[in-house]
PQR file of N, CA, C, O and H, with PARSE charges and radii, in Angstrom:
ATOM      1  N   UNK A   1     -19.987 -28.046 -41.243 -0.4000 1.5000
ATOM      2  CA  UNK A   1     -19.785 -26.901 -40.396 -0.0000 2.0000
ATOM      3  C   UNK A   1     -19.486 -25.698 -41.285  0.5500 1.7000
ATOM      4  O   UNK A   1     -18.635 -25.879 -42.156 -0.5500 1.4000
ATOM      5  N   UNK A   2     -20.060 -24.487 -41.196 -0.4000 1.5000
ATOM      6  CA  UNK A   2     -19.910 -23.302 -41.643 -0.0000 2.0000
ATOM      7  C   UNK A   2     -18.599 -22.448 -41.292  0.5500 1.7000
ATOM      8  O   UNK A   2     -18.059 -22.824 -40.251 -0.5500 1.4000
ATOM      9  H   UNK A   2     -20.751 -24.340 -40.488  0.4000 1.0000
ATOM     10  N   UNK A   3     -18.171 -21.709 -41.742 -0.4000 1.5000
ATOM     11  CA  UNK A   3     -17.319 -20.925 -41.399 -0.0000 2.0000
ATOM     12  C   UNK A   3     -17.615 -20.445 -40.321  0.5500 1.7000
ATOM     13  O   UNK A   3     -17.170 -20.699 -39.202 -0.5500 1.4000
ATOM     14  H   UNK A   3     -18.609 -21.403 -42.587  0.4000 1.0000
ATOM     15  N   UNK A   4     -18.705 -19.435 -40.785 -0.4000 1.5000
ATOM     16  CA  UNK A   4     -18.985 -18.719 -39.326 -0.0000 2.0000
ATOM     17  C   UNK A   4     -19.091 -19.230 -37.682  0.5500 1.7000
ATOM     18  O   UNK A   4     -18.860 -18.770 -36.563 -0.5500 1.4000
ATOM     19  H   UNK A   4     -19.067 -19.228 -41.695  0.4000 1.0000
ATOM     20  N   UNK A   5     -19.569 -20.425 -38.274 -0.4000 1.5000
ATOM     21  CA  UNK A   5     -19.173 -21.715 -36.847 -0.0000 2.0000
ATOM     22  C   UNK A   5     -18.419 -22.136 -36.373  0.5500 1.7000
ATOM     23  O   UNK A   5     -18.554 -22.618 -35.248 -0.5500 1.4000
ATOM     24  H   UNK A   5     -19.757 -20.799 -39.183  0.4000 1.0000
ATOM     25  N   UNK A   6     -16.955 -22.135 -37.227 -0.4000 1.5000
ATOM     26  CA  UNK A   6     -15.790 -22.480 -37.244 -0.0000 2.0000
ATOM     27  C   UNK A   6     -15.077 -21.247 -36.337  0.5500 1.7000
ATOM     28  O   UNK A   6     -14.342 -21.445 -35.369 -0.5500 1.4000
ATOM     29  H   UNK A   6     -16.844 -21.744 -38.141  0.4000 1.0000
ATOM     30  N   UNK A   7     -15.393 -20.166 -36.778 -0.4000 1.5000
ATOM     31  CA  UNK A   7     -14.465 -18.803 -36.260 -0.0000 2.0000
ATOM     32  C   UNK A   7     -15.234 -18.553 -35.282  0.5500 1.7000
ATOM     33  O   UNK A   7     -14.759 -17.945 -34.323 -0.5500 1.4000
ATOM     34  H   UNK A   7     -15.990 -20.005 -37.565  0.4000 1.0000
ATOM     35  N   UNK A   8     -16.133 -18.815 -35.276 -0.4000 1.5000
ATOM     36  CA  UNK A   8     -16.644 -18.321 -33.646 -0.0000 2.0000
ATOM     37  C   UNK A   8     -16.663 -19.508 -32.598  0.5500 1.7000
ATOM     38  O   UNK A   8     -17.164 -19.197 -31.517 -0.5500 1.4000
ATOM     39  H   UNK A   8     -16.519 -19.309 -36.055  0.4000 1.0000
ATOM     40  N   UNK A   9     -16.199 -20.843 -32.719 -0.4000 1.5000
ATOM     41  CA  UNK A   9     -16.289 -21.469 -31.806 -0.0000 2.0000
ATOM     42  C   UNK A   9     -14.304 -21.256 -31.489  0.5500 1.7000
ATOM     43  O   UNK A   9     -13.906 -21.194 -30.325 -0.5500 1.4000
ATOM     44  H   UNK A   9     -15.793 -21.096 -33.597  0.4000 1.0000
ATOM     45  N   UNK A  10     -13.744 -21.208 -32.152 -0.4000 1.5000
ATOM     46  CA  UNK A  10     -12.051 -20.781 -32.240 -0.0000 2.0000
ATOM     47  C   UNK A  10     -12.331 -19.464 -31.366  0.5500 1.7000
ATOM     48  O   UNK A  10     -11.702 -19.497 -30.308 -0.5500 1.4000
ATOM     49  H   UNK A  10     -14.067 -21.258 -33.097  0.4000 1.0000
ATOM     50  N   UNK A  11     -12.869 -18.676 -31.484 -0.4000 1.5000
ATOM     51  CA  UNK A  11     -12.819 -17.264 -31.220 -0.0000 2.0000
ATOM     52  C   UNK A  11     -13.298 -17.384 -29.867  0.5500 1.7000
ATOM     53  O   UNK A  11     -12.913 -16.514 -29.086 -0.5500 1.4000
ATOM     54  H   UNK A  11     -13.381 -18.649 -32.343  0.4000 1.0000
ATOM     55  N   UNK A  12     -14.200 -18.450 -29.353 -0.4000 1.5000
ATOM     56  CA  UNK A  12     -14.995 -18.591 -27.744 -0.0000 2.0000
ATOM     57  C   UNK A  12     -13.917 -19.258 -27.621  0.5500 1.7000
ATOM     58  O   UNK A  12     -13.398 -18.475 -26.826 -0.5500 1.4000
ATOM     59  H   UNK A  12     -14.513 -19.157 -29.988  0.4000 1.0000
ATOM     60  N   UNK A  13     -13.041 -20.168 -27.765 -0.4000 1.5000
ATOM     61  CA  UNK A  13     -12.001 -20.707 -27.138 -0.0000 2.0000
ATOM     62  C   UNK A  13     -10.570 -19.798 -26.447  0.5500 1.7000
ATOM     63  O   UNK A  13      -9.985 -19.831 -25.364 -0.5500 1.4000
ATOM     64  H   UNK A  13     -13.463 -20.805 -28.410  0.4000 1.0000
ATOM     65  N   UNK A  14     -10.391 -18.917 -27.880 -0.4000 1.5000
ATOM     66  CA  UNK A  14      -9.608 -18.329 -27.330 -0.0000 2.0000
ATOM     67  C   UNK A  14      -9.351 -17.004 -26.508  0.5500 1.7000
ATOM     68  O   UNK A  14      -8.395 -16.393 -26.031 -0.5500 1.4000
ATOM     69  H   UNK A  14     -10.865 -18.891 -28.759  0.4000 1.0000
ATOM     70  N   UNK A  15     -11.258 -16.848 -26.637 -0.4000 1.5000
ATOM     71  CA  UNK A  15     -11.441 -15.887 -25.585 -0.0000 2.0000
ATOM     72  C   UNK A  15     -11.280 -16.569 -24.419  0.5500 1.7000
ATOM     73  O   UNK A  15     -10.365 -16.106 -23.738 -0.5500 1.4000
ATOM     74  H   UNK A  15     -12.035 -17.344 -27.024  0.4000 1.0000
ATOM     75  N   UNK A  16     -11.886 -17.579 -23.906 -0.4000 1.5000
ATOM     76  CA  UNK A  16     -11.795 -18.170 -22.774 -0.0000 2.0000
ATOM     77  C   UNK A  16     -10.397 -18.702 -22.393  0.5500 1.7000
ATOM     78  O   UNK A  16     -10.387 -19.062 -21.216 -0.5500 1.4000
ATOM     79  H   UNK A  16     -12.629 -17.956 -24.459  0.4000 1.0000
ATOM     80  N   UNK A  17      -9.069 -18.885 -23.099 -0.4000 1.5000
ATOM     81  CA  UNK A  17      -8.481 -18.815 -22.748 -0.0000 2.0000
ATOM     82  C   UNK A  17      -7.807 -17.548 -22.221  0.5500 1.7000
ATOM     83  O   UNK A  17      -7.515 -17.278 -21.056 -0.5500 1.4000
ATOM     84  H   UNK A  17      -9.077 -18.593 -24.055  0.4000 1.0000
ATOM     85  N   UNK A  18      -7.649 -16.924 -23.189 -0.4000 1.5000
ATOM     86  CA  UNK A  18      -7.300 -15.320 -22.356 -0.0000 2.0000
ATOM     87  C   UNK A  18      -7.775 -14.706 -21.433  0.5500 1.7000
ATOM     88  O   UNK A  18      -7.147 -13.756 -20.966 -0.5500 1.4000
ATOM     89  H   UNK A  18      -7.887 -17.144 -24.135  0.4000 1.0000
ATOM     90  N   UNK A  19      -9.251 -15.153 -20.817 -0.4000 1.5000
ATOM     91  CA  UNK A  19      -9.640 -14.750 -19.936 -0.0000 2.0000
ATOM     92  C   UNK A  19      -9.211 -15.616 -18.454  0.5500 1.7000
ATOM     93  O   UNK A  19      -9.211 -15.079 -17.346 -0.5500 1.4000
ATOM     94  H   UNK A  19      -9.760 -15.925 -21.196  0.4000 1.0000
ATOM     95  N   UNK A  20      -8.958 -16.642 -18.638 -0.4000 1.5000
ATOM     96  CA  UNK A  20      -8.198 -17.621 -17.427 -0.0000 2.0000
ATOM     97  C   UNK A  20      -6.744 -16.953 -17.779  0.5500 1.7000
ATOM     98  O   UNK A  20      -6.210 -16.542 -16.749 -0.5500 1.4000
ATOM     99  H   UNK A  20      -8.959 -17.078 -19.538  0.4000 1.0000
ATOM    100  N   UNK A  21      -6.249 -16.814 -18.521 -0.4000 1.5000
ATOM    101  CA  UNK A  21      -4.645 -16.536 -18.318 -0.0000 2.0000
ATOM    102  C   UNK A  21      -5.207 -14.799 -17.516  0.5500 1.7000
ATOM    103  O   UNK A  21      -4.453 -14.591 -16.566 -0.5500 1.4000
ATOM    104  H   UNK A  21      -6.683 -17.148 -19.358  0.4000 1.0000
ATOM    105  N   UNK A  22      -6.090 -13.810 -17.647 -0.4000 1.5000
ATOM    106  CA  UNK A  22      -6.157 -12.888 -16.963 -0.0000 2.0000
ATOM    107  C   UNK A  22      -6.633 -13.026 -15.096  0.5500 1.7000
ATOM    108  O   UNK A  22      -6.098 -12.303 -14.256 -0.5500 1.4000
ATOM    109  H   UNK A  22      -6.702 -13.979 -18.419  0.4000 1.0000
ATOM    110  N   UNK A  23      -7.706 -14.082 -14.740 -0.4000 1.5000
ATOM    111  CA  UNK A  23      -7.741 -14.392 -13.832 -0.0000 2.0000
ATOM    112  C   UNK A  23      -6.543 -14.505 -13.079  0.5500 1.7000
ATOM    113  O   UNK A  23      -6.255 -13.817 -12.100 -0.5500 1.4000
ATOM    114  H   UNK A  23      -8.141 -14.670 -15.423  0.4000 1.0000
ATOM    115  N   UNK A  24      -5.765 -15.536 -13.659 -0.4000 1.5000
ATOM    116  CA  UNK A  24      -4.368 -15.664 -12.811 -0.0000 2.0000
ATOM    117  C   UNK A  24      -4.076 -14.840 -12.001  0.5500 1.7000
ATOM    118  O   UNK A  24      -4.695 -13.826 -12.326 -0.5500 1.4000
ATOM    119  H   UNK A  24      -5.999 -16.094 -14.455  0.4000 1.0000
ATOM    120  N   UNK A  25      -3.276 -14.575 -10.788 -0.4000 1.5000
ATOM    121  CA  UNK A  25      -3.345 -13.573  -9.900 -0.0000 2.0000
ATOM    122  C   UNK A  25      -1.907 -13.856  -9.603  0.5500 1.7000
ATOM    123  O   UNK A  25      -1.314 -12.917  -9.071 -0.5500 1.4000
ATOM    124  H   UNK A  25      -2.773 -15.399 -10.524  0.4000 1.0000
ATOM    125  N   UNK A  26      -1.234 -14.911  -9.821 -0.4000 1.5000
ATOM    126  CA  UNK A  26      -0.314 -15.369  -9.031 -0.0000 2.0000
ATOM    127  C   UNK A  26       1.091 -13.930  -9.226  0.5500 1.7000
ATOM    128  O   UNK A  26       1.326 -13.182 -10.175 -0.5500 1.4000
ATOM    129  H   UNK A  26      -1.715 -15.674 -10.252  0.4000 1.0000
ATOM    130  N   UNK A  27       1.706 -14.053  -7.951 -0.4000 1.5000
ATOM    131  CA  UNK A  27       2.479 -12.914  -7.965 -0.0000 2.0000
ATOM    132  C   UNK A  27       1.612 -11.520  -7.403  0.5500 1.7000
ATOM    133  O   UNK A  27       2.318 -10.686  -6.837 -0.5500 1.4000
ATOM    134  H   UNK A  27       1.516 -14.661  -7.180  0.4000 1.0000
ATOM    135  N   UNK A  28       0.405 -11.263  -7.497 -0.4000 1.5000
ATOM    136  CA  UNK A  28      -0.125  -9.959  -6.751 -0.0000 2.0000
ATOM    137  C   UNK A  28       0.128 -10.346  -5.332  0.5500 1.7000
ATOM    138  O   UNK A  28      -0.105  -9.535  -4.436 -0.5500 1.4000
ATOM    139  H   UNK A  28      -0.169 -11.940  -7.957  0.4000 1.0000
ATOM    140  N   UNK A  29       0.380 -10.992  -5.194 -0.4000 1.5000
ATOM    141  CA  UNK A  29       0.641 -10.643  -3.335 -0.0000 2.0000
ATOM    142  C   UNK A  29       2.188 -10.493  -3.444  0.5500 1.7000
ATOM    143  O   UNK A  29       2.656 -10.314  -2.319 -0.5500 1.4000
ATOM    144  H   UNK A  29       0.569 -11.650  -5.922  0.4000 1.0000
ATOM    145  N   UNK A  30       2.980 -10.504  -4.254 -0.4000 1.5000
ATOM    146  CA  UNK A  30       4.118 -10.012  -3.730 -0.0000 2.0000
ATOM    147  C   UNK A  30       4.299  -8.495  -4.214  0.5500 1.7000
ATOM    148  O   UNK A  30       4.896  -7.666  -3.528 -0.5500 1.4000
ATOM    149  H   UNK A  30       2.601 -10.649  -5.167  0.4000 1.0000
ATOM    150  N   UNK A  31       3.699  -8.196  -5.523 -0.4000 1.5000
ATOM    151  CA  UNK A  31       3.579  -6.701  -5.424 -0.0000 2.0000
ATOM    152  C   UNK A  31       2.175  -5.945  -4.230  0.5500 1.7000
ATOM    153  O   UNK A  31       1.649  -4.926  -4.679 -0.5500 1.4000
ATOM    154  H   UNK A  31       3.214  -8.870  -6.080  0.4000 1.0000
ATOM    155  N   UNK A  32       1.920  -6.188  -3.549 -0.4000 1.5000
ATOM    156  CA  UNK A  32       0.865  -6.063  -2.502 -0.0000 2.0000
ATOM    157  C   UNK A  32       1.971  -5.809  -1.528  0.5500 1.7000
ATOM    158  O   UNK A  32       2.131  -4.806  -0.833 -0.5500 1.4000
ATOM    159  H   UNK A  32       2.346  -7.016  -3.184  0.4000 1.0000
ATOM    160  N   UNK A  33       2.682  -6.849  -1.593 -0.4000 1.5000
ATOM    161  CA  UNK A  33       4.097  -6.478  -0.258 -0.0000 2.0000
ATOM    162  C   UNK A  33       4.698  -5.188  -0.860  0.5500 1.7000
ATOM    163  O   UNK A  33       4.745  -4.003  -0.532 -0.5500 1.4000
ATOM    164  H   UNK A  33       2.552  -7.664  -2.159  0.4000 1.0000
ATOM    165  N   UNK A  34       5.050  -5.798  -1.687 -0.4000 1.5000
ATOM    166  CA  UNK A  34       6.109  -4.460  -2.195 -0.0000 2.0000
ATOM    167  C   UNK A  34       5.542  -2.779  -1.776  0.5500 1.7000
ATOM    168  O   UNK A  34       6.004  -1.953  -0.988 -0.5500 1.4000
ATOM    169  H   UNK A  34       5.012  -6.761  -1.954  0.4000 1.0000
ATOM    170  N   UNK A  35       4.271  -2.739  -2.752 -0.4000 1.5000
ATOM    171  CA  UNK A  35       3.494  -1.154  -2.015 -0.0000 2.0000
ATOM    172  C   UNK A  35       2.820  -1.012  -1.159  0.5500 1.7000
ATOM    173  O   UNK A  35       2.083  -0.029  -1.091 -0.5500 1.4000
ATOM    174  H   UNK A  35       3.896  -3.410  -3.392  0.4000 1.0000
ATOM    175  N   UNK A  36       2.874  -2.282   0.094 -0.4000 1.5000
ATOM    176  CA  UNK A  36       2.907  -1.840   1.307 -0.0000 2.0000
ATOM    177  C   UNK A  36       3.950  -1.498   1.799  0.5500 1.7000
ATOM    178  O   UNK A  36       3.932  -0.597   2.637 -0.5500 1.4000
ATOM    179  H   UNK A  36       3.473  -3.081   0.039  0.4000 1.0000
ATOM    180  N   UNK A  37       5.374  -2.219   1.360 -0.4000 1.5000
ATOM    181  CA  UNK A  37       6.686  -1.922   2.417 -0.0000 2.0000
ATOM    182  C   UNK A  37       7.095  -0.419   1.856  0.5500 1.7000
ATOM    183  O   UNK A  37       7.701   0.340   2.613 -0.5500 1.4000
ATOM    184  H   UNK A  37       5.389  -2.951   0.679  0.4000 1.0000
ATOM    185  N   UNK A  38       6.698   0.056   0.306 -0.4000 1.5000
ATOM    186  CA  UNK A  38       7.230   1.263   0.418 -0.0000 2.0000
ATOM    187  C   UNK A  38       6.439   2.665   1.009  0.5500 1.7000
ATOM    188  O   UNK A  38       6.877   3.792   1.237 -0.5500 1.4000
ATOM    189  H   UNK A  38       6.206  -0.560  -0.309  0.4000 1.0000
ATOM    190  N   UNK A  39       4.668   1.898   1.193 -0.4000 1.5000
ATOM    191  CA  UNK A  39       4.192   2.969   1.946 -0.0000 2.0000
ATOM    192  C   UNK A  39       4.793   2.989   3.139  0.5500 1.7000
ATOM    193  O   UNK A  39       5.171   4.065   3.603 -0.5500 1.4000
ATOM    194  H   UNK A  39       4.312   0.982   1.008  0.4000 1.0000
ATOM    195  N   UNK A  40       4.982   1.753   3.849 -0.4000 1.5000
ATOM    196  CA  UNK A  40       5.264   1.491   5.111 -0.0000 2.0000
ATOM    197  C   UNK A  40       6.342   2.215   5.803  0.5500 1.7000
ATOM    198  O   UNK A  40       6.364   2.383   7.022 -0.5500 1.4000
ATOM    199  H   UNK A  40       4.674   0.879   3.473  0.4000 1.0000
ATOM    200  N   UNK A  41       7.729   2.868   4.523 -0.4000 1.5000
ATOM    201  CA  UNK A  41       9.089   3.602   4.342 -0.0000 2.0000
ATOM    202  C   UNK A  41       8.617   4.771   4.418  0.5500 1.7000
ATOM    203  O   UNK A  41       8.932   5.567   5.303 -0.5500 1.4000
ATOM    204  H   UNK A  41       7.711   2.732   3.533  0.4000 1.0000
ATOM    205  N   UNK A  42       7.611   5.058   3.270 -0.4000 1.5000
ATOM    206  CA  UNK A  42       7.110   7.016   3.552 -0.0000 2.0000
ATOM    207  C   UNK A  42       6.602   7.105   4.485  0.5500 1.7000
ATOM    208  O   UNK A  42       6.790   8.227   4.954 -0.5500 1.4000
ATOM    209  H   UNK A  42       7.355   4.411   2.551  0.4000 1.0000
ATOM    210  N   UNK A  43       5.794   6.289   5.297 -0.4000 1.5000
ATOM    211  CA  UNK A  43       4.978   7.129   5.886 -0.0000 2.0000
ATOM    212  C   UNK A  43       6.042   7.194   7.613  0.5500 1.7000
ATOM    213  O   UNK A  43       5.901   8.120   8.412 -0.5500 1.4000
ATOM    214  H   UNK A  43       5.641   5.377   4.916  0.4000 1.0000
ATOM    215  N   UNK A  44       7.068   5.958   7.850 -0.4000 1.5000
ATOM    216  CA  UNK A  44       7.907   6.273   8.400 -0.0000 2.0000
ATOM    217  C   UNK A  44       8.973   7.630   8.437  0.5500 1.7000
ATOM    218  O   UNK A  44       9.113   8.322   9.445 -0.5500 1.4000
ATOM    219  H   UNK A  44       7.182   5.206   7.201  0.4000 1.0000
ATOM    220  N   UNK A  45       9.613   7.844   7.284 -0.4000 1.5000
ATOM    221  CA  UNK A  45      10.280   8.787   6.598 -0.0000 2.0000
ATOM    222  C   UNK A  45       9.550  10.613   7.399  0.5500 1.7000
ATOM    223  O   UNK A  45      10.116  11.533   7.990 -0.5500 1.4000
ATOM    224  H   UNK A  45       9.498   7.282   6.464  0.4000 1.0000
ATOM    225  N   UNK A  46       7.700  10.303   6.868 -0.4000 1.5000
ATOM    226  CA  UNK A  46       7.117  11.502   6.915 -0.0000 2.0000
ATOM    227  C   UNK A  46       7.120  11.047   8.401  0.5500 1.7000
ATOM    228  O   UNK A  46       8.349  11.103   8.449 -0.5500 1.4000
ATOM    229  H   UNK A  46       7.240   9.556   6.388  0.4000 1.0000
ATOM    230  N   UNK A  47       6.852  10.724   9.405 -0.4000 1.5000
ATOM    231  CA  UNK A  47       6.788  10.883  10.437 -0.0000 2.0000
ATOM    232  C   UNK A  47       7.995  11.156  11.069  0.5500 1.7000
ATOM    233  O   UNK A  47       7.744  12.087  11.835 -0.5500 1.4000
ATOM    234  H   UNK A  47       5.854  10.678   9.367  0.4000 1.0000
ATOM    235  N   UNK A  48       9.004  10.898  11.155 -0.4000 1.5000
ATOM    236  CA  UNK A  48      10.294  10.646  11.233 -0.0000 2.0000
ATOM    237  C   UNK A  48      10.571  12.353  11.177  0.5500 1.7000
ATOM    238  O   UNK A  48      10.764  12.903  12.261 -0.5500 1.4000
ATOM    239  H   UNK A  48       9.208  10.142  10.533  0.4000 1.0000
ATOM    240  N   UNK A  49      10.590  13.119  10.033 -0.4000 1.5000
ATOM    241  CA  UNK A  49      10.557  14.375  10.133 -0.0000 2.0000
ATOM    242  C   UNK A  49       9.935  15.276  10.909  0.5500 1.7000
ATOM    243  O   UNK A  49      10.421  16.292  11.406 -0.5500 1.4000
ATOM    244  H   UNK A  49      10.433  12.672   9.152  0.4000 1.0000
ATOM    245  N   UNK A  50       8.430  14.707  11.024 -0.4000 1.5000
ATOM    246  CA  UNK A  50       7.476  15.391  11.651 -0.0000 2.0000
ATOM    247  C   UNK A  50       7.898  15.498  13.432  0.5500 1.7000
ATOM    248  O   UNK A  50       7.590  16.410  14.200 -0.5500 1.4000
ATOM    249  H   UNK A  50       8.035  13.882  10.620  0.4000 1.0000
ATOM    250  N   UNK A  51       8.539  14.485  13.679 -0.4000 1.5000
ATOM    251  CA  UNK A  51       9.134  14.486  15.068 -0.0000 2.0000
ATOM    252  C   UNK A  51      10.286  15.213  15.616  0.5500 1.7000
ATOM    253  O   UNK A  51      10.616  15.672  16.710 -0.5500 1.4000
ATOM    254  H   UNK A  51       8.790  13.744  13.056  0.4000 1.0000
ATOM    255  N   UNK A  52      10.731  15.145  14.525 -0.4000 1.5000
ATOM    256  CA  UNK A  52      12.534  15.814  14.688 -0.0000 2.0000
ATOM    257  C   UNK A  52      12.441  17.590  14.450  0.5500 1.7000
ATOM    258  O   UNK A  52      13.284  18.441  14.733 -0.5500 1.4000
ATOM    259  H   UNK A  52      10.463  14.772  13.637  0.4000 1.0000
ATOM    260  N   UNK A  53      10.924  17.763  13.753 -0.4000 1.5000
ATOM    261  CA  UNK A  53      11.044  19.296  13.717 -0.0000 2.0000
ATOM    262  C   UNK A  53      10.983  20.181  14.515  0.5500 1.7000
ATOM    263  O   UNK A  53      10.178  19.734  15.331 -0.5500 1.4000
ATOM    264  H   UNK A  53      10.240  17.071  13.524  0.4000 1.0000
ATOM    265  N   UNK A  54      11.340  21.345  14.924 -0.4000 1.5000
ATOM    266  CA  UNK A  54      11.231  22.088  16.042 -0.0000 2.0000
ATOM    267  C   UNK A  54      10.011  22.261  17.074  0.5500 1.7000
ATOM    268  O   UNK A  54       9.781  22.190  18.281 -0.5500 1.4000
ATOM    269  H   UNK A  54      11.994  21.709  14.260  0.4000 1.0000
ATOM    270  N   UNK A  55       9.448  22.499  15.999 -0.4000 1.5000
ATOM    271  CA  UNK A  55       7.871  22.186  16.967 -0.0000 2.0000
ATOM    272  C   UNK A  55       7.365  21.288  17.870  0.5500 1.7000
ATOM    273  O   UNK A  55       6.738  21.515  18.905 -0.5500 1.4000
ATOM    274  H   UNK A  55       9.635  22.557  15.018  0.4000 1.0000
ATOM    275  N   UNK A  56       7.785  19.970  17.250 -0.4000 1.5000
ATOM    276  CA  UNK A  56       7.337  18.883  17.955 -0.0000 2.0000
ATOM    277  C   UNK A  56       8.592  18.439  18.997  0.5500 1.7000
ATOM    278  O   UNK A  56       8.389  17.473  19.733 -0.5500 1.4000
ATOM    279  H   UNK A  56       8.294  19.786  16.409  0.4000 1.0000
ATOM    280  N   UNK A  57       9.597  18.985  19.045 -0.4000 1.5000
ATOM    281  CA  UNK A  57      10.663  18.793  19.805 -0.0000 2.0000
ATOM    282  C   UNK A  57      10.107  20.313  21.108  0.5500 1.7000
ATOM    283  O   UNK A  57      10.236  20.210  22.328 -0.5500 1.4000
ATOM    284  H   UNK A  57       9.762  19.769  18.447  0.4000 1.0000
ATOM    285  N   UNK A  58       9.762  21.052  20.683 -0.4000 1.5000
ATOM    286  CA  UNK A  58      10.251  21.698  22.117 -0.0000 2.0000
ATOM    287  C   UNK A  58       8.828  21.608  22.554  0.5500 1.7000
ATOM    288  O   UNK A  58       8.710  22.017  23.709 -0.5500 1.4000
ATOM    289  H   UNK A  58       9.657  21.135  19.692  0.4000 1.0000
ATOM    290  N   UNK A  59       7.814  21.249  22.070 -0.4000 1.5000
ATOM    291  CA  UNK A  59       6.204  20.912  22.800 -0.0000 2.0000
ATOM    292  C   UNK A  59       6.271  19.581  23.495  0.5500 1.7000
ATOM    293  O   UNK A  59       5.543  19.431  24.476 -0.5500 1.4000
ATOM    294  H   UNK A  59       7.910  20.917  21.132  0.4000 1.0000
ATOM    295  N   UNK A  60       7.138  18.486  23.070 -0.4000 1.5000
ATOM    296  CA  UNK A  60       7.420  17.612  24.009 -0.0000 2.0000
ATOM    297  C   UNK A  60       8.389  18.146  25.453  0.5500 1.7000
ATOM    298  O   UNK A  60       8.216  17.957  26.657 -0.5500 1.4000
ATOM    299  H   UNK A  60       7.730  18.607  22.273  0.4000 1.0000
ATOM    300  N   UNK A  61       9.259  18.749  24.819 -0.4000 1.5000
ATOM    301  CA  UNK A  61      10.589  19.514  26.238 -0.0000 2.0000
ATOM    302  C   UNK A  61       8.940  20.455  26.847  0.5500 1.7000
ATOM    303  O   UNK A  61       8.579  20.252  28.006 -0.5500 1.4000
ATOM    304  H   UNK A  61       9.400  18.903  23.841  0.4000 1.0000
ATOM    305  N   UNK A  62       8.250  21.253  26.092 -0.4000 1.5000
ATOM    306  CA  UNK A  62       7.344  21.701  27.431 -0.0000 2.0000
ATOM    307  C   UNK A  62       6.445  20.743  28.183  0.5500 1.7000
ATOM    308  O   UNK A  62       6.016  20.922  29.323 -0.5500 1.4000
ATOM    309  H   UNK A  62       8.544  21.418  25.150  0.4000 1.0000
ATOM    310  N   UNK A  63       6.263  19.914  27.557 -0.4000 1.5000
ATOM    311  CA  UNK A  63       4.855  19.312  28.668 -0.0000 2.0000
ATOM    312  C   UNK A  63       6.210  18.251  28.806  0.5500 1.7000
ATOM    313  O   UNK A  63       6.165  17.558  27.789 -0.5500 1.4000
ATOM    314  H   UNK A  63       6.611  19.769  26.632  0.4000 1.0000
ATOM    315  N   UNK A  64       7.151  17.921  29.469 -0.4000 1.5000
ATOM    316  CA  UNK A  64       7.956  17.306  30.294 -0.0000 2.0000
ATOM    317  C   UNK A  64       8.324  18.009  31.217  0.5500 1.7000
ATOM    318  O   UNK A  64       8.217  17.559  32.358 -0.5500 1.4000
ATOM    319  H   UNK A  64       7.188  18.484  30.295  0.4000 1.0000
ATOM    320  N   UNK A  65       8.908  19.419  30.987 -0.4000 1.5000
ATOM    321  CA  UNK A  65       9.362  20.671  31.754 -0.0000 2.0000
ATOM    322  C   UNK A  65       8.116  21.312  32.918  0.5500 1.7000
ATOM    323  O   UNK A  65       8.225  21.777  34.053 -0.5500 1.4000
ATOM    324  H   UNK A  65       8.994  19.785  30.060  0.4000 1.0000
ATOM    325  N   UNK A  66       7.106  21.108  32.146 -0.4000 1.5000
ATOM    326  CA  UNK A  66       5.632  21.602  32.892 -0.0000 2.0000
ATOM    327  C   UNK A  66       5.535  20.183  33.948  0.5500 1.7000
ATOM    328  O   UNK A  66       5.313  20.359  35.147 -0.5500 1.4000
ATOM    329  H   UNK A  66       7.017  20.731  31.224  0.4000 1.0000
ATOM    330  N   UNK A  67       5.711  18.865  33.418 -0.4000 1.5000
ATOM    331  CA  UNK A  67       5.159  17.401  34.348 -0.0000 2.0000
ATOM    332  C   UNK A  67       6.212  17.751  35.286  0.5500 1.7000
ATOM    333  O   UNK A  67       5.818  18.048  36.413 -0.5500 1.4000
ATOM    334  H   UNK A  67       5.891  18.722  32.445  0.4000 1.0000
ATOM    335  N   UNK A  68       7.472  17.783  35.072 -0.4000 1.5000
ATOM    336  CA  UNK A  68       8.624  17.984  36.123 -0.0000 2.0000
ATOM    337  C   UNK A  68       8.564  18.776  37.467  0.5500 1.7000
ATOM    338  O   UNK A  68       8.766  18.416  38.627 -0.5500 1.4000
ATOM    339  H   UNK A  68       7.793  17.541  34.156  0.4000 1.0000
ATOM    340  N   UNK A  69       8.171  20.141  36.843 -0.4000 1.5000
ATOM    341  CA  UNK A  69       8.339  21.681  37.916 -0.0000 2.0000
ATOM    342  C   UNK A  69       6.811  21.343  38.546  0.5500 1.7000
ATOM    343  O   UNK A  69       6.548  21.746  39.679 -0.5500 1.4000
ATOM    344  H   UNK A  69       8.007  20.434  35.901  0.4000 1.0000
ATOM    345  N   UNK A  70       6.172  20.856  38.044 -0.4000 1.5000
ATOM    346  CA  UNK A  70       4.580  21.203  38.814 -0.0000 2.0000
ATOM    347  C   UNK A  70       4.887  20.278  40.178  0.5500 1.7000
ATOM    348  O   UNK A  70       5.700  19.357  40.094 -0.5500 1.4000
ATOM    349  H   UNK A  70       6.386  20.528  37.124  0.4000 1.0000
ATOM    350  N   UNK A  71       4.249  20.546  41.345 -0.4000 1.5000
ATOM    351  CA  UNK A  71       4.036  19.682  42.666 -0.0000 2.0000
ATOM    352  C   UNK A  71       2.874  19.829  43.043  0.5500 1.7000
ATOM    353  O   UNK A  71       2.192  20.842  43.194 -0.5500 1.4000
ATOM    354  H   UNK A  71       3.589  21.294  41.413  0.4000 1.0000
ATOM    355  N   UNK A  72       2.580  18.308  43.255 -0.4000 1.5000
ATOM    356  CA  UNK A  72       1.118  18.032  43.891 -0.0000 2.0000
ATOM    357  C   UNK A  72       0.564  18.700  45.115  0.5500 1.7000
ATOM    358  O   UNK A  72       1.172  18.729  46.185 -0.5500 1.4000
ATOM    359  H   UNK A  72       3.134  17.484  43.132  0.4000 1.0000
ATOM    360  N   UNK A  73      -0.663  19.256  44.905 -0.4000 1.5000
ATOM    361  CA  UNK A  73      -1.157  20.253  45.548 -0.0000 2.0000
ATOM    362  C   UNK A  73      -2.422  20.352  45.478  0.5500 1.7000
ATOM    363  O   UNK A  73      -3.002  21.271  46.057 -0.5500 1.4000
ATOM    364  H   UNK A  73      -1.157  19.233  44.035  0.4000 1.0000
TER
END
């Protein structure tokens, strides 16, 4: 066996190992949870504001105030 036969069949081995240790996946589904639960926090958070701001507080008090006073007619 040649050198060059030697280092390149070592060298396909341990490519192929590094490439199965990269396959591995194990653990992406718990970071998958993770930056879903913290989108899941902002986008609560941003809505959360978006409701409580003036705007969206007294456009709900009008079209309740408008459903209330109106009579069927």
């Amino acid at each position: 066996m040649s050198l060059f036969t030697t280092v390149s069949t070592r060298l396909a081995a341990h490519l192929t190992t590094r490439l199965a240790t990269l396959r591995n996946d194990r653990g992406m589904s718990t970071i998958e949870y993770a930056f879903g639960s913290l989108a899941a926090a902002a986008l609560a958070g941003v809505l959360y504001m978006v409701v409580n701001g003036n705007g969206v507080v007294s456009a709900i008090e009008g079209v309740i105030t408008d459903a209330l006073s109106n009579t069927p007619g």
